[in-house]
N, CA, C and O of each residue as an XYZ file, in Angstrom:
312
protein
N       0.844     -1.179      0.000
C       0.000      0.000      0.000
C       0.882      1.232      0.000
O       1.756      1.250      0.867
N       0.802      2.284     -0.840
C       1.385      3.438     -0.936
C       0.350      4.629      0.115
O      -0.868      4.593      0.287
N       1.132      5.391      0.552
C       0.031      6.669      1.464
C       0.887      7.450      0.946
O       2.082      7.337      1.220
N       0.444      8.335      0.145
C       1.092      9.510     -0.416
C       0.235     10.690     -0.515
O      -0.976     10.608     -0.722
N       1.101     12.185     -0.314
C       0.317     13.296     -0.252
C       0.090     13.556     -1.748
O       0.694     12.908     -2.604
N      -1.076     14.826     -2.134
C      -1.773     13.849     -3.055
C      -0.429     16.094     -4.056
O      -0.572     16.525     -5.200
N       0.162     16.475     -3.364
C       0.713     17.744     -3.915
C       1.825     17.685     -2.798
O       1.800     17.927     -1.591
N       3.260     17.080     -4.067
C       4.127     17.326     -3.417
C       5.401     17.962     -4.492
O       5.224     17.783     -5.697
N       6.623     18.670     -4.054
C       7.449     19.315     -4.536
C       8.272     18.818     -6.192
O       8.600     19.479     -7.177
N       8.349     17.594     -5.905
C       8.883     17.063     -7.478
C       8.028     16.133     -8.181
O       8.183     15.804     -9.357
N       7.037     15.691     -7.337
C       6.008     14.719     -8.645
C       4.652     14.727     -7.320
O       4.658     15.001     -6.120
N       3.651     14.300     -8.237
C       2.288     14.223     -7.487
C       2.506     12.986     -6.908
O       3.413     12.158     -6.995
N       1.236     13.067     -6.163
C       0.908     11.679     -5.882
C       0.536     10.633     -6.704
O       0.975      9.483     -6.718
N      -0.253     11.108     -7.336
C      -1.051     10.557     -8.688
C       0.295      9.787     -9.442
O       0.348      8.563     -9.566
N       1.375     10.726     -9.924
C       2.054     10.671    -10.866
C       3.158      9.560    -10.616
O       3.704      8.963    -11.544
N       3.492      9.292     -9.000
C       4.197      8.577     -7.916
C       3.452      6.998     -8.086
O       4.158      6.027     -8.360
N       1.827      6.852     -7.874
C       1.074      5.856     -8.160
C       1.276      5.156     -9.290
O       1.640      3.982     -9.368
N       0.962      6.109    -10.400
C       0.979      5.694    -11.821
C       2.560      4.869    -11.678
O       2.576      3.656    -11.890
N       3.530      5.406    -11.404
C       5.098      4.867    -11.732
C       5.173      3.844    -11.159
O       5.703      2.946    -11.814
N       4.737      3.508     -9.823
C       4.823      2.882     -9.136
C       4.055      1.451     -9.255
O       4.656      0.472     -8.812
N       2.779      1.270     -9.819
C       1.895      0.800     -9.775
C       2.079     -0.671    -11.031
O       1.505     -1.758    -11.099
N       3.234      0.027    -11.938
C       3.452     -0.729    -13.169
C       4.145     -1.638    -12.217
O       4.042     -2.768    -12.693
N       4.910     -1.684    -10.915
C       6.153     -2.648    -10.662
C       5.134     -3.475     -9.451
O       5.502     -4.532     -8.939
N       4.114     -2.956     -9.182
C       3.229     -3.721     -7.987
C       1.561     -3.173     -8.167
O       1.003     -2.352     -7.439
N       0.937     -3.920     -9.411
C       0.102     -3.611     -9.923
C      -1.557     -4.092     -9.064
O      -2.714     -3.695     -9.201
N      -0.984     -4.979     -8.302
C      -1.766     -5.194     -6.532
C      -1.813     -4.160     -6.196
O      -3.009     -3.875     -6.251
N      -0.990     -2.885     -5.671
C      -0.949     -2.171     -4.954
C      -2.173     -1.214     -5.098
O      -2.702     -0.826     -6.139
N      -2.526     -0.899     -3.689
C      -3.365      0.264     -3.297
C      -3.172      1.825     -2.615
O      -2.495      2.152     -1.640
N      -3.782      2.413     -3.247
C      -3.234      3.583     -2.617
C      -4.350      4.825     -1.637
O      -5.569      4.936     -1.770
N      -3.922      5.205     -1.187
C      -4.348      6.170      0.300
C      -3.944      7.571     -0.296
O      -2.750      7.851     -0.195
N      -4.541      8.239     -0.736
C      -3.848      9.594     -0.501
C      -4.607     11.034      0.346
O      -5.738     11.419      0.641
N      -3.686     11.330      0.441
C      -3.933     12.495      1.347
C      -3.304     14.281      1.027
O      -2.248     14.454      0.418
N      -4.173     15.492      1.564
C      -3.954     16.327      1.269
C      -4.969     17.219      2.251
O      -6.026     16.772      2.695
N      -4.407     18.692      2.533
C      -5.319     19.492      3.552
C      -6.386     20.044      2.823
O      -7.137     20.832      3.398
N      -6.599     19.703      1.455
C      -7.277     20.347      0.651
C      -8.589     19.629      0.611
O      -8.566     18.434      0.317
N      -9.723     20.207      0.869
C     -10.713     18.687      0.483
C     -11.085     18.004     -0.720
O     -10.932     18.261     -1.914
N     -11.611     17.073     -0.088
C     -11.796     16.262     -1.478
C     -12.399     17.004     -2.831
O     -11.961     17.160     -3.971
N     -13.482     17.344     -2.226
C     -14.442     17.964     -3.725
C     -13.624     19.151     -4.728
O     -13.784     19.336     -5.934
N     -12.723     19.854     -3.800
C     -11.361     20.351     -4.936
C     -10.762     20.154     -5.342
O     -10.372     20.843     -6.284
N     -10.212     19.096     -4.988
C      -9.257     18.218     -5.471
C      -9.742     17.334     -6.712
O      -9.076     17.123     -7.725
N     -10.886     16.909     -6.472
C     -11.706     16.357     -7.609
C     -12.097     17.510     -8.765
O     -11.770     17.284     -9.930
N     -12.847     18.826     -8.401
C     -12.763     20.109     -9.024
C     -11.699     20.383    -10.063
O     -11.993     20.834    -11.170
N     -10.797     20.182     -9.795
C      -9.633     20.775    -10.197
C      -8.935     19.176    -10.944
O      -7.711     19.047    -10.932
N      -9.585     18.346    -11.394
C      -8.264     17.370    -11.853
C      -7.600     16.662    -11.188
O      -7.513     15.568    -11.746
N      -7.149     16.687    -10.412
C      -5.850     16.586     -9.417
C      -6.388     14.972     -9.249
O      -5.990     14.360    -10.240
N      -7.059     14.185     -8.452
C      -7.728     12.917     -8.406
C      -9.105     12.480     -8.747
O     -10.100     13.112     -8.392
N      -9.123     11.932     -9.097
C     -10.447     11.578     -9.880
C     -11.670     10.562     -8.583
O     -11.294      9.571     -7.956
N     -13.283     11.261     -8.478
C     -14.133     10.649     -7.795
C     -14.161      9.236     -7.823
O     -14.267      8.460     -8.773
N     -14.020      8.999     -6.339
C     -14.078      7.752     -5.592
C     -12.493      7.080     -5.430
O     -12.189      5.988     -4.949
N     -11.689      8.043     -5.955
C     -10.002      7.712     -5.286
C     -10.126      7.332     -3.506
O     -11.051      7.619     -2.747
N      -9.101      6.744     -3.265
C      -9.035      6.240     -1.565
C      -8.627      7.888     -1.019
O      -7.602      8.301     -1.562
N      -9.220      8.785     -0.120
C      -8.545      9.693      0.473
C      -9.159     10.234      1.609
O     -10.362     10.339      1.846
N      -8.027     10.621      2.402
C      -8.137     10.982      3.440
C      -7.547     12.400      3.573
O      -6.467     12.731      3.084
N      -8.571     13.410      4.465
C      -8.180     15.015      4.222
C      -7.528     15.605      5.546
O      -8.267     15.709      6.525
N      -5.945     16.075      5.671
C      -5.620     16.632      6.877
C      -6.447     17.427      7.336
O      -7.621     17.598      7.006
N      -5.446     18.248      8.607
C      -5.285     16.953      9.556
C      -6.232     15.609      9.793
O      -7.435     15.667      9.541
N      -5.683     14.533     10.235
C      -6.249     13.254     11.039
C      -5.599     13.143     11.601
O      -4.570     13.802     11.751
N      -6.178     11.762     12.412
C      -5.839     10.967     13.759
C      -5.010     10.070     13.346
O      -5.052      9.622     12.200
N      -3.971      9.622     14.425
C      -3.646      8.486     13.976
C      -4.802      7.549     13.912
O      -4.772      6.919     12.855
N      -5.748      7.257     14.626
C      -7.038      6.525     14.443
C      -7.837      6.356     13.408
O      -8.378      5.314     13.039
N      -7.912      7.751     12.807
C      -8.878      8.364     11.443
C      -7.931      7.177     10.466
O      -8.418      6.259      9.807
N      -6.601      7.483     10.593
C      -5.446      6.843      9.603
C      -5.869      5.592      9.438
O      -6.346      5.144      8.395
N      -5.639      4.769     10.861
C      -5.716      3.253     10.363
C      -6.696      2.757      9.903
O      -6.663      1.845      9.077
N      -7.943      3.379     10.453
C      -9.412      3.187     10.396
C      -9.586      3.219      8.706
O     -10.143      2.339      8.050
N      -8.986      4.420      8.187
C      -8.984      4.588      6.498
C      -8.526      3.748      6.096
O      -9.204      2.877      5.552
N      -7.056      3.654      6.210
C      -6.239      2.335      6.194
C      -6.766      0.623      5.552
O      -6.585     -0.162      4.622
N      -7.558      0.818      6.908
C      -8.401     -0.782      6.993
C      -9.365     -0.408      5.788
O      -9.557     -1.283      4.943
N      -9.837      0.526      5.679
C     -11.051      0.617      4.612
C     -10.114      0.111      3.083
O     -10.423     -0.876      2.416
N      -9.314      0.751      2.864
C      -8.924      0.965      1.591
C      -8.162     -1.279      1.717
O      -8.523     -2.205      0.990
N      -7.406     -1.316      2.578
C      -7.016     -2.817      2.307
C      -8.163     -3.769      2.150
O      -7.891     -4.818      1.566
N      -9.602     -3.572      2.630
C     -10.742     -4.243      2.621
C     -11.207     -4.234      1.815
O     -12.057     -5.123      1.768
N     -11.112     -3.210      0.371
C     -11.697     -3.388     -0.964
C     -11.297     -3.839     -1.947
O     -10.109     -4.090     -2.151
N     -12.229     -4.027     -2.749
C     -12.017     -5.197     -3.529
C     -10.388     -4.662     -4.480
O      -9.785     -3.590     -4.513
N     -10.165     -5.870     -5.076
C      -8.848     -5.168     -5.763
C      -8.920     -4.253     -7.038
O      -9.406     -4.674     -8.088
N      -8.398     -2.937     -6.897
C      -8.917     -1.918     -8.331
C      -7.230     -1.563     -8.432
O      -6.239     -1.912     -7.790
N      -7.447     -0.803     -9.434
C      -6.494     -0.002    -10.138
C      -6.101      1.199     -9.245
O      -7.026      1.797     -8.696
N      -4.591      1.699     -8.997
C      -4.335      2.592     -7.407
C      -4.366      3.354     -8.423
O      -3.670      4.321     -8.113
N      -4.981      3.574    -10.034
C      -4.609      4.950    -10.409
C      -5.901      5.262    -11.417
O      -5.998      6.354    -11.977
């Protein structure tokens, strides 16, 4: 499982997934950002019904998401 912020300094999250995803095509991803979802969706950036979670959280909020995203069925992290 990758947890990546979904706007970071040399590549997205998105863009991190995509690369990543060719070498562990199982993999799921979590992302996160202080921005909420519906802008983030607004704007391009991840596309509706991506796994995400919006800062701050809990460590609790975390695992709790966590468990959600390892509990579904197996999709595409991108």
């Amino acid at each position: 499982m990758l947890v990546t912020d979904v706007v970071m300094p040399m590549i997205s999250g998105p863009e991190l997934a995509k690369r990543l995803v060719v070498f562990h095509p199982e993999m799921k991803v979590l992302y996160m950002s202080g921005y909420p979802d519906e802008t983030i969706v607004q704007h391009g950036v991840l596309k509706r019904g991506m796994n995400y979670i919006q800062k701050p959280f809990t460590l609790e909020g975390l695992a709790r998401k966590v468990r959600v995203v390892l509990d579904k069925d197996p999709k595409p992290a991108t």
